[in-house]
C-alpha positions as CSV (number, residue, x, y, z in Angstrom):
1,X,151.4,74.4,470.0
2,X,155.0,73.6,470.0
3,X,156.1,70.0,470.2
4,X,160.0,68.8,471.2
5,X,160.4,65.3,469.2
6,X,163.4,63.2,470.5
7,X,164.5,61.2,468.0
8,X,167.3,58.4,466.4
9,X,168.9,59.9,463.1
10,X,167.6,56.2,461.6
11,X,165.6,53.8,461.5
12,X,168.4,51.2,460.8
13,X,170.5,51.1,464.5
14,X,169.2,49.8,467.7
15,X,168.5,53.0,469.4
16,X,170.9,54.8,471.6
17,X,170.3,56.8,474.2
18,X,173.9,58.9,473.2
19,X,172.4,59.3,469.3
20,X,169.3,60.8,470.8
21,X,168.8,64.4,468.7
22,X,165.6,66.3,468.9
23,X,163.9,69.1,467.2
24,X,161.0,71.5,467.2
25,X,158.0,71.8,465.3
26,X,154.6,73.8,465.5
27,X,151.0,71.5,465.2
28,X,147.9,72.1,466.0
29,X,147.9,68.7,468.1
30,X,150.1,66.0,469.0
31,X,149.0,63.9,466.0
32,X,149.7,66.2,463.2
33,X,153.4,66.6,464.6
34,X,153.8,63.2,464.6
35,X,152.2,62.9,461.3
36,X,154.3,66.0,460.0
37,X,157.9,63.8,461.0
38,X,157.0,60.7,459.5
39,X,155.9,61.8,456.5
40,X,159.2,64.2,456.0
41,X,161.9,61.9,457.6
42,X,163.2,59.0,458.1
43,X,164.0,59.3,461.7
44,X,163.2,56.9,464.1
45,X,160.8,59.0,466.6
46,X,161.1,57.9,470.1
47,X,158.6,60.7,471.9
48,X,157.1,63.5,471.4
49,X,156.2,66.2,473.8
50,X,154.1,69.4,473.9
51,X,156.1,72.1,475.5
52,X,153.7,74.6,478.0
53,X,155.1,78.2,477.9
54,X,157.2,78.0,480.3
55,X,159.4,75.0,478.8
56,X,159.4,77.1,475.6
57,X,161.0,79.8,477.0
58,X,163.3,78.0,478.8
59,X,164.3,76.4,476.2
60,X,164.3,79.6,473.6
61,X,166.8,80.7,476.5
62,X,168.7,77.5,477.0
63,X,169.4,77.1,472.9
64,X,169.8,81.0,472.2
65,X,170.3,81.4,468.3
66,X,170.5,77.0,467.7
67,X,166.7,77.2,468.7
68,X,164.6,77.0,465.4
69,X,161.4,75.4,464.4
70,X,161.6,72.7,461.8
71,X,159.4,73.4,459.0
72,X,158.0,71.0,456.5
């Protein structure tokens, strides 16, 4: 599955909703995406999501070329 993580660049800052980023990554479960971020980053995570097929595609179409999977 793909999963969209929104997350904070750091763990330092009070979140804000403005510094919000996310990215993409492929897991077999919600855990192990999780698990794959944390353990790679320093980001502070503030959800994860699992994208159905249609959300993938709309946002494969929505992103164009800037849509890429992070790999660890």
């Amino acid at each position: 599955m793909i999963y969209k993580v929104y997350y904070q660049p750091t763990k330092k800052q009070n979140p804000k909703r403005e510094n919000t980023l996310s990215l993409y990554v492929e897991a077999a479960d919600l855990a192990t995406a999780r698990h794959a971020v944390e353990s790679n980053t320093d980001f502070n995570l503030e959800h994860i999501e699992e994208l159905s097929d249609a959300a993938l595609t709309y946002e494969q179409q929505s992103l164009g070329d800037r849509f890429k999977l992070t790999e660890f």
